[in-house]
TIFI-665022 format. One line per field, with one value per residue (C-alpha): y, z, x; residue number from 1. Coordinates in pm, 1 decimal. Example, Ala and Ser with C-alpha at 12.3 -4.5 7.8 and 13.67 -1.06 7.14 Angstrom:
py <- [-450.0 / -106.0];
pz <- [780.0 / 714.0];
px <- [1230.0 / 1367.0];
rodo <- [1 / 2];
This chain:
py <- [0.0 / 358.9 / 663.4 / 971.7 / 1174.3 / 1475.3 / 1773.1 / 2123.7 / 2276.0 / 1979.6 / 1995.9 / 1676.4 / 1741.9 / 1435.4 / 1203.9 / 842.6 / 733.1 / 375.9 / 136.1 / 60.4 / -292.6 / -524.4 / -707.9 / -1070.9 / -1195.6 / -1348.5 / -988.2 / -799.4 / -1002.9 / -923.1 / -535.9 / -573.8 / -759.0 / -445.2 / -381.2 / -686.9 / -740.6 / -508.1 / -657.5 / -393.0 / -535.0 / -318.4 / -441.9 / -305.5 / -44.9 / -64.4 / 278.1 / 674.8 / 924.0 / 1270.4 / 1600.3 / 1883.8 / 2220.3 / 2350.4 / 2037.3 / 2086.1 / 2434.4 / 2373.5 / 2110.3 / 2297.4 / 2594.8 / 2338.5 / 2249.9 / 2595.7 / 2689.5 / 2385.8 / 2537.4 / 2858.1 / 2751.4 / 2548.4 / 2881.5 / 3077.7 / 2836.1 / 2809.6 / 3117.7 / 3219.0 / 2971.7 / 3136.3 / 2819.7 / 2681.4 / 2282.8 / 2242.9 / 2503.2 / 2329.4 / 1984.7 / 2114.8 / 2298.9 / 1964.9 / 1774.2 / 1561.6 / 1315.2 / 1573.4 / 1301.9 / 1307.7 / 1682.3 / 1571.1 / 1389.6 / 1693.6 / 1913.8 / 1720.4 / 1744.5 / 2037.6 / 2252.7 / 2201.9 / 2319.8 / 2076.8 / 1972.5 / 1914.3 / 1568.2 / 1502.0 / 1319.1 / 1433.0 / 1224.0 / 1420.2 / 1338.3 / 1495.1 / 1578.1 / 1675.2 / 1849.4 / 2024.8 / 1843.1 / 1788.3 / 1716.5 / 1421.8 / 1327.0 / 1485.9 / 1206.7 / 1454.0 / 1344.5 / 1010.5 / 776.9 / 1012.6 / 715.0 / 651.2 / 906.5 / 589.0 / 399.9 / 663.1 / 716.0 / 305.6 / 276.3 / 597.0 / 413.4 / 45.2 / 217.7 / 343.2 / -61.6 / -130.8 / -425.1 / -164.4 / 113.6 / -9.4 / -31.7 / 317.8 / 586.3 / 933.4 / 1076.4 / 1419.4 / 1472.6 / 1226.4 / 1399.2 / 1206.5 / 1348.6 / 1158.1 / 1381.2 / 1685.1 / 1411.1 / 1367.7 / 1727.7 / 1844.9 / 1537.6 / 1656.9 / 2027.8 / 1844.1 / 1561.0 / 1651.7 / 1510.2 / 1398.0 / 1079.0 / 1035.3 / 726.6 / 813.3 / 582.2 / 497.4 / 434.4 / 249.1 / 51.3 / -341.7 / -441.6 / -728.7 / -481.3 / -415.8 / -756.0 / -887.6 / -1101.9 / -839.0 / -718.6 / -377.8 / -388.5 / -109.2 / -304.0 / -334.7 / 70.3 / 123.2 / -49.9 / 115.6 / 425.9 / 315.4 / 184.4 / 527.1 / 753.2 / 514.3 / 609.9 / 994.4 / 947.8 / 898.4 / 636.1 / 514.8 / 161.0 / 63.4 / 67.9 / -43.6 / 265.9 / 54.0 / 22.0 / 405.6 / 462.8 / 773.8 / 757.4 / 1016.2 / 1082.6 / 1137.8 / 893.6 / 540.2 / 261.2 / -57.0 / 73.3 / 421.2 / 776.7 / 896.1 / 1194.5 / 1222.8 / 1001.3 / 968.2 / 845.5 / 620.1 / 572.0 / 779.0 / 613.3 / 401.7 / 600.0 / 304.0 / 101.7 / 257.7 / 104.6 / 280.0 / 605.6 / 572.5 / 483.6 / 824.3 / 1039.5 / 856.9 / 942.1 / 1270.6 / 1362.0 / 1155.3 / 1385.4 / 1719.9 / 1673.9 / 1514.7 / 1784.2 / 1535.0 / 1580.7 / 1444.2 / 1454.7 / 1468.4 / 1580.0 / 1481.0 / 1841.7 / 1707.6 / 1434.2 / 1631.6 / 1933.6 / 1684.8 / 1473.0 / 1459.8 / 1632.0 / 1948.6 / 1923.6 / 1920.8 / 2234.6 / 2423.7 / 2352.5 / 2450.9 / 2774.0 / 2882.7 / 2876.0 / 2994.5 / 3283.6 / 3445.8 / 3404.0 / 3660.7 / 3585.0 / 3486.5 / 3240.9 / 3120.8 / 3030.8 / 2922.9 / 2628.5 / 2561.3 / 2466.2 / 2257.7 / 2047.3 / 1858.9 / 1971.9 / 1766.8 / 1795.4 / 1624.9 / 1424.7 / 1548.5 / 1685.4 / 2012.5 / 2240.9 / 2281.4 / 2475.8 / 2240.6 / 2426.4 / 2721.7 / 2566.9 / 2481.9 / 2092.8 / 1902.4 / 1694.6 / 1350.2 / 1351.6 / 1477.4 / 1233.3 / 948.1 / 1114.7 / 1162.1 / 855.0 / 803.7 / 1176.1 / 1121.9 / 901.5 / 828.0 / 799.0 / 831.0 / 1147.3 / 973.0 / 663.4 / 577.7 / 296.5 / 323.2 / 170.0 / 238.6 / 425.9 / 357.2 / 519.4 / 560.8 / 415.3 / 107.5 / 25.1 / -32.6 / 185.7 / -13.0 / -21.6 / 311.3 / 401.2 / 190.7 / 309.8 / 686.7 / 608.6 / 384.4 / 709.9 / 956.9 / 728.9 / 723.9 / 929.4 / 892.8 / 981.4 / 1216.9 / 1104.1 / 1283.2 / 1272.3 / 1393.8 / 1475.6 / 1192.3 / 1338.2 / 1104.6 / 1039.4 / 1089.3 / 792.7 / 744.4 / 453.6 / 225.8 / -87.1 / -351.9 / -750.9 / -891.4 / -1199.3 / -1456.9 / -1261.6 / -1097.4 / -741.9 / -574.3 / -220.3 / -58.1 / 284.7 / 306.9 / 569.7 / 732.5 / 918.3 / 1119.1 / 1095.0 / 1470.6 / 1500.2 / 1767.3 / 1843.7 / 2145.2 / 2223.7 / 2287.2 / 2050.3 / 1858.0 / 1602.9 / 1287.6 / 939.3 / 824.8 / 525.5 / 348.4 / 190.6 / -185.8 / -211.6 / 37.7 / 229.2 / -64.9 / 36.5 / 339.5 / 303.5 / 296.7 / 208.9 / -92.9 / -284.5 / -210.1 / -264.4 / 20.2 / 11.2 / 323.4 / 477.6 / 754.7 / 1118.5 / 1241.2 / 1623.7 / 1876.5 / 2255.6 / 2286.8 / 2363.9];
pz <- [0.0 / -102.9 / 84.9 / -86.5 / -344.8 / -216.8 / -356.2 / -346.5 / -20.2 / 160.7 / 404.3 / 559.6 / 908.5 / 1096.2 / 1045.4 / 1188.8 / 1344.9 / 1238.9 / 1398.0 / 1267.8 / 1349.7 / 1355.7 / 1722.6 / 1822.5 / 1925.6 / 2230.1 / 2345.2 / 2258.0 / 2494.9 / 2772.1 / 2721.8 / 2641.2 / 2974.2 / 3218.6 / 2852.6 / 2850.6 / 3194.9 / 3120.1 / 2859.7 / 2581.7 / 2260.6 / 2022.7 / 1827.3 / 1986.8 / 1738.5 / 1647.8 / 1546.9 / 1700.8 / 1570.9 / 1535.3 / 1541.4 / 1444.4 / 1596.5 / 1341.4 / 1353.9 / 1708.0 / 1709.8 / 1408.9 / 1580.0 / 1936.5 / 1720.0 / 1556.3 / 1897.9 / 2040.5 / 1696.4 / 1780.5 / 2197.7 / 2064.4 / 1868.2 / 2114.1 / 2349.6 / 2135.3 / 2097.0 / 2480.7 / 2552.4 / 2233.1 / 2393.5 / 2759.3 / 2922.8 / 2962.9 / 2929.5 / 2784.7 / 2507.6 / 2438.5 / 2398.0 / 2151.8 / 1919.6 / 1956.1 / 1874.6 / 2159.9 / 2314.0 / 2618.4 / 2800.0 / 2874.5 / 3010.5 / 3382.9 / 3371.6 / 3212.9 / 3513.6 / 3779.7 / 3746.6 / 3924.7 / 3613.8 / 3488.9 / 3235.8 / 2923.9 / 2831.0 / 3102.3 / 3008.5 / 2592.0 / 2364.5 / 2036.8 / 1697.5 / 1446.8 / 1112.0 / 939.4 / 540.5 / 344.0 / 668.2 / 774.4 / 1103.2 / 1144.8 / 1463.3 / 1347.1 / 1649.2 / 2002.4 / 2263.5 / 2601.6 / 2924.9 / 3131.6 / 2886.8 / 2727.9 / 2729.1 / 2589.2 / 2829.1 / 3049.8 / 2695.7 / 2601.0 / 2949.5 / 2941.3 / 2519.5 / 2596.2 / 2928.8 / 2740.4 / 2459.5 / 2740.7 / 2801.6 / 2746.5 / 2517.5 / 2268.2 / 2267.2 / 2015.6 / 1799.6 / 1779.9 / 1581.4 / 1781.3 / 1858.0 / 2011.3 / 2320.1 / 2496.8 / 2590.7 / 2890.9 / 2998.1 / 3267.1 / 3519.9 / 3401.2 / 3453.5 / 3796.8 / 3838.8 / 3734.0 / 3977.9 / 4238.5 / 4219.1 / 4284.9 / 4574.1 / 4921.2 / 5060.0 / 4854.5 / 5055.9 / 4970.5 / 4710.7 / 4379.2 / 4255.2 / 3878.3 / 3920.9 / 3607.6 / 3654.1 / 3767.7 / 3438.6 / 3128.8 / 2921.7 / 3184.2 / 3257.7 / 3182.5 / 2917.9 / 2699.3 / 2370.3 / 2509.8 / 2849.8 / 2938.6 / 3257.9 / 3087.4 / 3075.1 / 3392.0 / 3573.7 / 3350.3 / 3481.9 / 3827.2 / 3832.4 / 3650.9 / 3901.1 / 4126.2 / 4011.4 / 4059.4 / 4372.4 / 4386.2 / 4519.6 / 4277.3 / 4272.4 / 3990.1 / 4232.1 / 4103.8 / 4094.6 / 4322.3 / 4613.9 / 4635.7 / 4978.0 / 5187.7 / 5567.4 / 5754.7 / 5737.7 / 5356.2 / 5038.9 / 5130.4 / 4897.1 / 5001.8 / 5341.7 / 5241.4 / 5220.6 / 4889.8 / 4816.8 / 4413.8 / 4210.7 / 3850.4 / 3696.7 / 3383.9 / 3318.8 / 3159.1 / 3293.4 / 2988.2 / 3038.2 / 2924.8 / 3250.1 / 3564.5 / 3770.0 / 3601.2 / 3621.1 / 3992.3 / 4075.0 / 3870.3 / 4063.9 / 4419.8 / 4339.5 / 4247.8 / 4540.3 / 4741.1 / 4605.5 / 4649.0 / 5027.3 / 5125.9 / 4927.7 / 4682.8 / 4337.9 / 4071.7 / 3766.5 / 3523.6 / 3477.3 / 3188.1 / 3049.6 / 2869.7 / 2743.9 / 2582.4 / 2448.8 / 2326.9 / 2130.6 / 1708.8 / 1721.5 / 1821.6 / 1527.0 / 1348.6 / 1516.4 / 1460.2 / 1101.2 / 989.1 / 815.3 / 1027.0 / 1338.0 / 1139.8 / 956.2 / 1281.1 / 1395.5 / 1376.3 / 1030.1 / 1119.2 / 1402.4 / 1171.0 / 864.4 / 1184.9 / 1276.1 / 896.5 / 888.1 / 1204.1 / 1170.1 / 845.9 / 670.9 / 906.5 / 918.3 / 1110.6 / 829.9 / 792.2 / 503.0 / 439.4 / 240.9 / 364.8 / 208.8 / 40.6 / -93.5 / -183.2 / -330.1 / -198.7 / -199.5 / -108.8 / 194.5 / 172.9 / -221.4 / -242.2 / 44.5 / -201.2 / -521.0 / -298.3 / -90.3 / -186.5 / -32.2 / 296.9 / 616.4 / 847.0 / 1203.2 / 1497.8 / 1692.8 / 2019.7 / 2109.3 / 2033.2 / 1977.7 / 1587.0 / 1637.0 / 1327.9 / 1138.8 / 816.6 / 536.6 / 207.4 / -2.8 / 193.5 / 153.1 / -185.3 / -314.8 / -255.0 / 104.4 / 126.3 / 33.7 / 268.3 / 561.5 / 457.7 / 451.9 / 810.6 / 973.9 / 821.7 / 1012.4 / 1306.8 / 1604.6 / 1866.5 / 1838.2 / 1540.7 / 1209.3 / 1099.2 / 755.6 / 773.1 / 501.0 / 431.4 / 536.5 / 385.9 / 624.4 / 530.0 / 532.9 / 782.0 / 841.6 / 1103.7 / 1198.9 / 1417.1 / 1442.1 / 1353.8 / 1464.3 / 1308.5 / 1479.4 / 1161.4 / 1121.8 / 894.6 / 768.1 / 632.6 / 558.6 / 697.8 / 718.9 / 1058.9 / 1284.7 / 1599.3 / 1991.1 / 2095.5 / 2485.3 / 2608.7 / 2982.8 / 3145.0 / 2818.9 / 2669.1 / 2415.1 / 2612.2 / 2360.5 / 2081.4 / 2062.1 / 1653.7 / 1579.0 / 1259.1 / 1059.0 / 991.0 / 685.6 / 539.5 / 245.1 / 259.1 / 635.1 / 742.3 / 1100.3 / 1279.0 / 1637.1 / 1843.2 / 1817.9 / 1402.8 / 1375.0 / 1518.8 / 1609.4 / 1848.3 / 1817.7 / 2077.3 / 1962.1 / 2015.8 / 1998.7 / 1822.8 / 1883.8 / 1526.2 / 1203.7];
px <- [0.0 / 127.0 / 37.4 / -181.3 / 26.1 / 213.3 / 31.1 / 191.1 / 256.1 / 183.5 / 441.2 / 334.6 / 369.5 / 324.4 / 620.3 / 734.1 / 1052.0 / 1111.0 / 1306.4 / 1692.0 / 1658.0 / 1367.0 / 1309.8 / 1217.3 / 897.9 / 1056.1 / 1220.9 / 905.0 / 708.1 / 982.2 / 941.8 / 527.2 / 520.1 / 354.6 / 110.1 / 23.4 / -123.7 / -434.7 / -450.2 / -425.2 / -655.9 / -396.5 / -94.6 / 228.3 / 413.9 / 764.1 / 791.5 / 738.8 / 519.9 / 666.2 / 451.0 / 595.1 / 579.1 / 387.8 / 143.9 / 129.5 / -28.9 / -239.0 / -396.3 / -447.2 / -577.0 / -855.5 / -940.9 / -954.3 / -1187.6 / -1404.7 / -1435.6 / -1502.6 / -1753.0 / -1977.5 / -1906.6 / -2088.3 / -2342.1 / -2404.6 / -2390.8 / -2637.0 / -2900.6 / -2872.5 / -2679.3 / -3027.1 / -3016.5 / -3376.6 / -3272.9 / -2936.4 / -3116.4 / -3357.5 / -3131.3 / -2858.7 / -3225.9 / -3204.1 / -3399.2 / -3660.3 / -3571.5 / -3203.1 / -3271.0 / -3309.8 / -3035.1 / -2805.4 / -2955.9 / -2952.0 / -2570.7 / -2323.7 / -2269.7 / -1902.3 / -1635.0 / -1808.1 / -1444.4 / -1263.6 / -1155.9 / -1146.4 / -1043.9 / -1135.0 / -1087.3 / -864.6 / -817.9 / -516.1 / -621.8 / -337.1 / -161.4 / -486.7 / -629.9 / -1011.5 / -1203.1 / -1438.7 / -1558.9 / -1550.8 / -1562.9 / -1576.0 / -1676.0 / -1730.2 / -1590.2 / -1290.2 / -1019.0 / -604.3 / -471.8 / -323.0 / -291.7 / -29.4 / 177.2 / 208.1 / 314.1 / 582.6 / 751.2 / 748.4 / 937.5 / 1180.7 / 1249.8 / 1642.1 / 1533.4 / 1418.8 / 1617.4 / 1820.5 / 1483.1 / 1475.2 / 1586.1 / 1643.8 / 1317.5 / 1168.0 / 1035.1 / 761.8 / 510.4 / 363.3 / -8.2 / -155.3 / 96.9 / -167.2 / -436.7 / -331.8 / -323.5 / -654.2 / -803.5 / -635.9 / -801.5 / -1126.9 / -1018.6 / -1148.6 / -818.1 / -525.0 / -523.7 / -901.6 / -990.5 / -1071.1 / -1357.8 / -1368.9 / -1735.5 / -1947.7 / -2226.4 / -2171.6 / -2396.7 / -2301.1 / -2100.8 / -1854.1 / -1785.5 / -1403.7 / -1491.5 / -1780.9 / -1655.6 / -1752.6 / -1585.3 / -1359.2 / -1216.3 / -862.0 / -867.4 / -1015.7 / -748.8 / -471.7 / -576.4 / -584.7 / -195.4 / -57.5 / -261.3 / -105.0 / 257.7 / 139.5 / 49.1 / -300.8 / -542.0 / -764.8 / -979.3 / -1257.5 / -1575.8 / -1931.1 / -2177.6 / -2454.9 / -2118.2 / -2102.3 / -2302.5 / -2375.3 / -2281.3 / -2259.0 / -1930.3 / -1947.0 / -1933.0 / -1775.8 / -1643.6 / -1437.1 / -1397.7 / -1251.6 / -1363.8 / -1401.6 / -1304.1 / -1395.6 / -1623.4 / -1415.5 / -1817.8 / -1737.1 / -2109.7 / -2402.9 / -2746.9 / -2955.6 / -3300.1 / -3444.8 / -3319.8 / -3487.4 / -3244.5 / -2958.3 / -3136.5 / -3225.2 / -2844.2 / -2782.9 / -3008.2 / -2924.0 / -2478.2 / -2577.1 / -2794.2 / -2571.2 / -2219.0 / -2395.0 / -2527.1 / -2130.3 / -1979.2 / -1786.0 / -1733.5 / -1882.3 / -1629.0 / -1720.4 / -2112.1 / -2306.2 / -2248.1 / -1969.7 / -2128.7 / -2415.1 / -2214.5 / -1935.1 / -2153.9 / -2151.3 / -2484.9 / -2259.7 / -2036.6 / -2362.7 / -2496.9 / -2168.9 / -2095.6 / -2482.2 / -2535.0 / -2836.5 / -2525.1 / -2263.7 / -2407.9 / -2443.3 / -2111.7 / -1819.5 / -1683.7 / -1316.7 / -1472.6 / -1666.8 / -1415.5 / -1200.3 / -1475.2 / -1530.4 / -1121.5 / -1178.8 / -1448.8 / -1618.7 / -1937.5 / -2173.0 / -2600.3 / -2844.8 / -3035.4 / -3398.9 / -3598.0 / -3467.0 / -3225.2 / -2917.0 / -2604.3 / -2298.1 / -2015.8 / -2204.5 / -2527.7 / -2827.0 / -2922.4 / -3232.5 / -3042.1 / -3199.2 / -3197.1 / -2859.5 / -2722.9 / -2814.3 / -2633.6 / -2293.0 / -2272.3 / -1931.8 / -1823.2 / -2073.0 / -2030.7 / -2380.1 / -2377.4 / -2642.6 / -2556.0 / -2472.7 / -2278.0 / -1898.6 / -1665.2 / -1797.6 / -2149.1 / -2408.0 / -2119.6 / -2188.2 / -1917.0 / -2082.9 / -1772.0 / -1783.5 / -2127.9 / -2306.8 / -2608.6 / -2913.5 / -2816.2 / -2688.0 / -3033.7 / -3194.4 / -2987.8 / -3074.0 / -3464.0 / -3402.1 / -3228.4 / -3480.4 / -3814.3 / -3583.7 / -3765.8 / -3565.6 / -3172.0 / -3072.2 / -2896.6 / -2624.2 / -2448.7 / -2073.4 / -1849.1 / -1596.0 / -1232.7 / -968.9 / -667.9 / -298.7 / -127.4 / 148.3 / 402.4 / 410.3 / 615.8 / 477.7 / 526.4 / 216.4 / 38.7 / 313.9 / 566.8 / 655.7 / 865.8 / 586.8 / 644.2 / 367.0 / 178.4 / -177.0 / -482.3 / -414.6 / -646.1 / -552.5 / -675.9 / -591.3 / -571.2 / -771.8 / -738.6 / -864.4 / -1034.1 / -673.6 / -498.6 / -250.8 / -80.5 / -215.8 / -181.7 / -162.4 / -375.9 / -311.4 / -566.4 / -484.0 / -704.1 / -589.4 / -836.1 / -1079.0 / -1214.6 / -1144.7 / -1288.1 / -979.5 / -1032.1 / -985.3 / -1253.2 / -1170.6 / -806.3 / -631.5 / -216.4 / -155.5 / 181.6 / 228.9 / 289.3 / 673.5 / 655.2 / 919.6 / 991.1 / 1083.9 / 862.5];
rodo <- [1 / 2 / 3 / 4 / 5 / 6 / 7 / 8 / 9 / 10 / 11 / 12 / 13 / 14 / 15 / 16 / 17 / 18 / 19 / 20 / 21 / 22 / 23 / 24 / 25 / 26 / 27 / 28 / 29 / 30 / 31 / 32 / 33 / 34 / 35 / 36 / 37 / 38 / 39 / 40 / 41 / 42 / 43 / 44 / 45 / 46 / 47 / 48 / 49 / 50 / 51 / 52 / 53 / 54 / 55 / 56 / 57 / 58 / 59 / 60 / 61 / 62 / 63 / 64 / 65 / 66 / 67 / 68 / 69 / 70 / 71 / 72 / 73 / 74 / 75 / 76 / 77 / 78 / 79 / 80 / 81 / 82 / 83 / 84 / 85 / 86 / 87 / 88 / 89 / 90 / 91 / 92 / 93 / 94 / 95 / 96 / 97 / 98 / 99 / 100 / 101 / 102 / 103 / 104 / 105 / 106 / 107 / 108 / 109 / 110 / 111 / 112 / 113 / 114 / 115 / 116 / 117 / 118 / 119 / 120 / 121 / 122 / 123 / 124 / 125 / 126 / 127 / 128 / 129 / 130 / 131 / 132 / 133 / 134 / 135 / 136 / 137 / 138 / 139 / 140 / 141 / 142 / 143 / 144 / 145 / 146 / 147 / 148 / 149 / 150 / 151 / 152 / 153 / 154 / 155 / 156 / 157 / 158 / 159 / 160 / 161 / 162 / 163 / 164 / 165 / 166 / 167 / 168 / 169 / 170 / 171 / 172 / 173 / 174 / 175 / 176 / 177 / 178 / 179 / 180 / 181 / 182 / 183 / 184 / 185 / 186 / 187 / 188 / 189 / 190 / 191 / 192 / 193 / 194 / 195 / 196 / 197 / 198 / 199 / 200 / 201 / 202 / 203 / 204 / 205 / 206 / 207 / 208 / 209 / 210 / 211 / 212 / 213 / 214 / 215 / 216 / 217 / 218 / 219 / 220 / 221 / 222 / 223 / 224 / 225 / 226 / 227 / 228 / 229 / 230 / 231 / 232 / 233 / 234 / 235 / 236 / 237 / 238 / 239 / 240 / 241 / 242 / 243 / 244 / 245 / 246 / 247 / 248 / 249 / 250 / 251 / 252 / 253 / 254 / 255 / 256 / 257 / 258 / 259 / 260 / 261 / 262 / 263 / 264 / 265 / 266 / 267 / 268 / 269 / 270 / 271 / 272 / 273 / 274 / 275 / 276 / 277 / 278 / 279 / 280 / 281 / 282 / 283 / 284 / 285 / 286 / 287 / 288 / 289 / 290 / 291 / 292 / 293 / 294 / 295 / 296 / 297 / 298 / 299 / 300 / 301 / 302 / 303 / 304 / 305 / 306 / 307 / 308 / 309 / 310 / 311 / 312 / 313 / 314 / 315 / 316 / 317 / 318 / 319 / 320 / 321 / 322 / 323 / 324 / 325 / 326 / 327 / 328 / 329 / 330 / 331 / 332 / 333 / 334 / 335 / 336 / 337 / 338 / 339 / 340 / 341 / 342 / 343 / 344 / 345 / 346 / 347 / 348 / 349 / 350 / 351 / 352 / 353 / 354 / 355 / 356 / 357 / 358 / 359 / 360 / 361 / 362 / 363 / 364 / 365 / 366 / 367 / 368 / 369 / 370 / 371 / 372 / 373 / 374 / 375 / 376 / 377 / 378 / 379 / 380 / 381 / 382 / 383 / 384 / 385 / 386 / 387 / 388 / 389 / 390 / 391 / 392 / 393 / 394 / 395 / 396 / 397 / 398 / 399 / 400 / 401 / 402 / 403 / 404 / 405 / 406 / 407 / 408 / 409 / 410 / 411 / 412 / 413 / 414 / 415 / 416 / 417 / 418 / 419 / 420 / 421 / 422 / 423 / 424 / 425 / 426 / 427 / 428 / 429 / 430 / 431 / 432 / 433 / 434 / 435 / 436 / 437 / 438 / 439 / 440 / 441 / 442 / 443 / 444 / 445 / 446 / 447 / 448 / 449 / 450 / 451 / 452 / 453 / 454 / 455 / 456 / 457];
């Protein structure tokens, strides 16, 4: 597989370190050995990303565009919830649940998908709040690639740029105590057992060993073992001195949404925080990227914010019968969606992990078709068609399954780090498929390389 073609003035920021010497199967599984107690479900990369420093800020300016932009949209609707989930479209139903919540900073913890296009990075997805995951992934790949066995793998690289240390921080601004447990709370239910395709456990616990190594106590604790006493929140026998929730209630399970309402009642009267609240969840979602790239938002905007957020984030609509703007001209959204399926990507406004993406070149017309019509009857959760963004191809060396030293050049998309609301670093994940899938996360075929950061252009 070759990369995209160079075109003019494509600098091509983003660059890989490969090793000078291929490495054994037997002494990879030596170094791997702390990975692979979580275990990680990734293939381990031989190689280092680079980002240059021009990469660097172009991709922090994309994410301070994107902040900008949903600041302007909050602050248009009068911060009031019930307004936000009607112009986001919604379910009335999720409401309670978004006020019931302390009001927070919406991206305190983030981990936005950005695709690089031809050096220009795009925020494809937002993923902030609860569930905003790698920042322990990248801290443990960076300090295995530290492992004397391969050094010598290695060509000279830039700067690490470790981020759970800022992780650590920001929790810390929010612990009662600093000797206090920190509960990863999620709900005790069949997707987060160890052996569902869905489970998180492996991450969970990864996070609890590197806040560990900063310093902090952290366990995993069930949502249902968080209980009130009167000498404040209580879990395994400790005080608790900041629920870390890794859960959004199913409104369609009451017991869920009692356990919800019964934390957060439970947090505010024991003055413990509840990080993070569901604001990020709601103003992080792809329906946002949808309300921020739509003319009737945009036109009202400042013009330099808004060519700013047009540069940051993909042409993206909720799909409903209507005419909408594309490039200039007006098109008749559902009709046109079937005439450029190849140039579109469908996906349900909430949810993650790629569930119900469906990318127009990799799915044939009749279905295409179907899928549009399915979406349209849909009442509940908004539709959304996205413009496609094609990847740039980077390189990446890994042993695959055989043990083999395989070199090869794959689609790559981007985790940006976003703590405090402020880019803080990006892990590189590398699409194993290559052009014929270009859902590149785990469950899909993803290698992660982590990011190694320059100070030069």
């Amino acid at each position: 597989m070759t990369g995209r073609p160079m075109i003019e003035g494509d600098e091509r920021p983003m660059t890989t370190a490969l090793p000078e010497q291929p490495i054994g199967a037997g002494e990879l599984a030596l170094a791997t050995a702390e990975l692979d107690r979580f275990p990680l479900p990734y293939a381990f990369a031989l190689s280092q990303a680079r980002m240059t420093g021009a990469a660097r800020r172009a991709m922090a300016g994309t994410w301070r565009a994107f902040a900008e932009g949903v600041d302007a949209f909050v602050a248009g609707l009068g911060r009031s919830v019930p307004r936000m989930a009607e112009a986001l479209r919604l379910p009335e139903h999720l409401v309670p649940l978004w006020e019931a919540a302390p009001e927070q900073q919406w991206a305190l913890i983030a981990r936005p998908d950005v695709i690089v296009d031809r050096g220009a990075p795009k925020i494809v997805d937002v993923n902030a709040g609860s569930t905003a995951g790698l920042f322990a992934v990248n801290d443990l790949l960076l300090r295995t690639h530290r492992d004397p066995r391969l050094l010598p793998c290695f060509a000279a690289a830039e700067r690490p740029r470790f981020v759970m240390g800022r992780y650590a921080d920001l929790l810390r601004r929010y612990l009662t105590r600093e000797d206090d447990l920190i509960a990863i709370s999620f709900y005790a239910w069949e997707s987060e057992q160890p052996d569902h395709p869905d489970s998180g456990l492996w991450y969970y616990t990864a996070l609890a060993r590197e806040l560990g190594r900063l310093g902090l106590t952290a366990d995993l604790v069930h949502a249902e073992d968080l209980e009130e006493t009167a000498d404040g929140i209580v879990a395994h026998g400790r005080r608790v001195g900041l629920v870390l929730r890794i859960f959004l209630p199913d409104v369609g399970r009451p017991d869920e949404v009692a356990e919800y309402f019964r934390i957060v009642a439970a947090t505010r009267r024991r003055g413990v925080t509840f990080l993070t609240s569901p604001w990020g969840e709601y103003l992080g979602t792809k329906a946002t990227l949808a309300a921020l790239s739509d003319e009737r938002f945009t036109d009202g905007l400042p013009p330099g914010l808004a060519a700013r957020l047009g540069r940051a984030i993909p042409w993206t609509r909720v799909l409903e019968e209507r005419r909408t703007v594309w490039r200039g001209d007006s098109v008749d959204l559902p009709r046109w969606a079937l005439e450029k399926r190849e140039d579109l990507v469908l996906k349900p406004a909430l949810g993650g992990r790629g569930k119900g993406v469906l990318i127009g070149r990799e799915t044939g017309p009749a279905e295409w078709a179907a899928e549009i019509d399915e979406a349209l009857a849909d009442d509940g959760v908004p539709w959304l068609l996205q413009e496609l963004v094609r990847p740039d191809h980077e390189r990446v060396a890994y042993l695959d399954a055989e043990g083999r030293y395989t070199v090869m050049d794959a689609p790559a998309v981007y985790g940006a780090f976003v703590l405090d609301g402020e880019f803080a670093g990006a892990l590189r994940r590398h699409g194993l498929h290559g052009e014929r899938k270009l859902m590149i996360n785990g469950p899909s075929g993803a290698i992660p390389s982590p990011v190694y950061w320059s100070d030069r252009d």
